[in-house]
N, C-alpha and C positions, 0 to 999 in steps of 0.2 A: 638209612633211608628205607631200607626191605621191612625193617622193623617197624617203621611208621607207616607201611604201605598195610602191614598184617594188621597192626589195629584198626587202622579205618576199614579194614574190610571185615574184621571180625566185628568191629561197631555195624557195620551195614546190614552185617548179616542179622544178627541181634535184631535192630532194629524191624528187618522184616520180619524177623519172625514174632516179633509184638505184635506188628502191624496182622499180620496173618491171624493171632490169636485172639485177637478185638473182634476182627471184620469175621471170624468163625463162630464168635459167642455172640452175637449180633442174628447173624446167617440163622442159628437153631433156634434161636428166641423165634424169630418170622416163624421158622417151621413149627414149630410146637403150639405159638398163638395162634395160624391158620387152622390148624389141625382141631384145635379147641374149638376151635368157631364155625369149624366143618359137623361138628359133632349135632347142630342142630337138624340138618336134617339126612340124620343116620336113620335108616329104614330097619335093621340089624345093628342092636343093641352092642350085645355081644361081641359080634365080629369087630365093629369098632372100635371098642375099649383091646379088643385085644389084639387089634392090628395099629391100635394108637403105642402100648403097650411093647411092642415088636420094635416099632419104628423108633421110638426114646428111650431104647432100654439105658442107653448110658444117661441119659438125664433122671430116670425113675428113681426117686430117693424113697418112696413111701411106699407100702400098700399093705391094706390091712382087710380084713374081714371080720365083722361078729354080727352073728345071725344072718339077717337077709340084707343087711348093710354092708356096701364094698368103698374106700377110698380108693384111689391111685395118685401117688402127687409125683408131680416131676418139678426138677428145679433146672435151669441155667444160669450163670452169671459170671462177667468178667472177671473170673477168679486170678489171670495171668496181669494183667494190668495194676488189679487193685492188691495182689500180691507183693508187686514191685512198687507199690503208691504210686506209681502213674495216673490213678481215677480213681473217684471213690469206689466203693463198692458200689453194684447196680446188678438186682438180681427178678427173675422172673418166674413165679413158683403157683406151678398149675396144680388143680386139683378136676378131675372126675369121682362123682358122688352116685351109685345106685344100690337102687332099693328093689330089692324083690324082681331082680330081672330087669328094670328098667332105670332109663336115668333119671334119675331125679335133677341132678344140679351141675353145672360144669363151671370152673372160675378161674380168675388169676389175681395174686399179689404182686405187685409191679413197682419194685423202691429202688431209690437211689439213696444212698445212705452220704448223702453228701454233708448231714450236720452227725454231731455225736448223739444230739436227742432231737425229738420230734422228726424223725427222719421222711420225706416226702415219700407216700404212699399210697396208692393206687389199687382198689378192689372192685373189680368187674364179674355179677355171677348171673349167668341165666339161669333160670327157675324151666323144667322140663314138665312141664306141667297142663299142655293142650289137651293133655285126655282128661283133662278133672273137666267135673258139672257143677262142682261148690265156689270157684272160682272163673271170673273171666281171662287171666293170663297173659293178660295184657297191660300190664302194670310196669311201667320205668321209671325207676323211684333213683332220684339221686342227694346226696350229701357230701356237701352244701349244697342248697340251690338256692336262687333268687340275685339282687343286683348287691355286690359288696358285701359277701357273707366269709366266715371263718368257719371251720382255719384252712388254712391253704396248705397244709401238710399231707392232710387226710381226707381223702376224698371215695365216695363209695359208690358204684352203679350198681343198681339189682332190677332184672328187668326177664320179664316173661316170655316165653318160647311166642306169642301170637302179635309180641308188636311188630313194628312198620321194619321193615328193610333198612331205613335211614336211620332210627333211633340203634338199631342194631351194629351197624357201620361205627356209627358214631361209639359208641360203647367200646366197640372193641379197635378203636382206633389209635391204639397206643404207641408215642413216639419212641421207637425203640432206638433210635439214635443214642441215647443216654447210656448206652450199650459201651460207647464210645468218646464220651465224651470227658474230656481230661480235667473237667470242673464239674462235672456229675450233673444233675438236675434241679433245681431251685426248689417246685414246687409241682402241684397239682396239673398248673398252668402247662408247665414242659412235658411233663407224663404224660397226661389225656388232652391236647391242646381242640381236642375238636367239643370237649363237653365244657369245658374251662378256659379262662381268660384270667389272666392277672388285672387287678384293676386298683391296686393300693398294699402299700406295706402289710402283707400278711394277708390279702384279700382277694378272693377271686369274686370271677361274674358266672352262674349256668348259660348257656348259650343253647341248651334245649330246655321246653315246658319238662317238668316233673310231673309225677303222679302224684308226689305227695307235696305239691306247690298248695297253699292257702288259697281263697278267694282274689285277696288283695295281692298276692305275688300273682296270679296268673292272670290279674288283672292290668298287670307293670308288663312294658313293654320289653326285649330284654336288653341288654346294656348294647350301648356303642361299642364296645371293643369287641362284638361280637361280629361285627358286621363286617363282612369279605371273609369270614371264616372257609 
């Protein structure tokens, strides 16, 4: 009986501590994608990258410099889960990009490797770019857009440091629940659920205007699955 009483509690413990290690890789994703999306308005350059830097040393996989070019990339991802195949893999891999002092670009790749190909993937990048004169910088270009387009694997937002508060939300609204989830993420649909809709085998719907929408898409109303988003 003492013997059966040690494994269910060595099971238990086990158990929490999965439980703990999910709800942890979940926990630094929020922190690291806040942190990213704070970065717009960093008044000191510098200080930021290098108190962002400080704060994810353990996530910091990359950094490079040549010339007046700097990367920083951090990564997180349910390594303890999808170790154990408990979930698929699902990982979150930030990059900061400056040029001469300033930022140029901040971004994140956001997949859930829930098939063996075409795995659903998620890229979100602001463009730092309110002091140029050649451009207006306000550009949120996404792919796919429009009603019932492909593919629903791959999906891309790139969007300018002077658009609307809401297009910006939306962008970086990413369900990080998948963090956690013991069947991984389907699609575009799960990952970004506020820019994207499932709306057919392999097909989502945009549920915001694009910048780079045609005449006649931005002409089309946008789909019903969008509505109550």
């Amino acid at each position: 009986m003492w013997l059966v009483r040690i494994i269910g509690l060595v099971a238990i413990l086990v158990g929490a501590a999965i439980a703990v290690g999910a709800l942890r890789a979940r926990s630094q994703a929020r922190t690291l994608l806040d942190d990213i999306r704070r970065l717009d308005a960093s008044a000191d350059v510098s200080s930021s990258v290098k108190s962002l830097r400080k704060k994810h040393r353990n996530q910091l996989a990359h950094e490079e410099c040549r010339n007046e070019a700097c990367v920083s990339e951090f990564v997180v991802s349910n390594w303890l889960l999808s170790s154990l195949r408990l979930a698929p893999t699902t990982e979150l891999r930030a990059r900061v990009f400056v040029f001469q002092g300033k930022l140029d670009a901040a971004g994140v790749d956001y997949t859930s490797a829930i098939l063996k190909q075409d795995s659903p993937v998620v890229h979100v990048q602001e463009d730092f770019c309110a002091g140029r004169t050649d451009i207006r910088c306000d550009h949120f270009a996404l792919n796919p857009h429009g009603r019932n387009v492909g593919p629903a694997w791959n999906g891309n937002v790139e969007f300018g440091q002077l658009t609307t508060n809401e297009q910006k939300r939306a962008a970086w609204g990413l369900d990080l629940d998948c963090f956690v989830s013991l069947r991984g993420c389907r699609d575009i649909s799960v990952l970004s659920p506020i820019i994207w809709r499932a709306t057919g085998p392999g097909l989502v719907s945009s549920c915001l205007r694009s910048s780079a929408d045609s005449e006649a898409e931005a002409s089309q109303p946008l789909s019903d699955a969008c509505l109550g988003r």
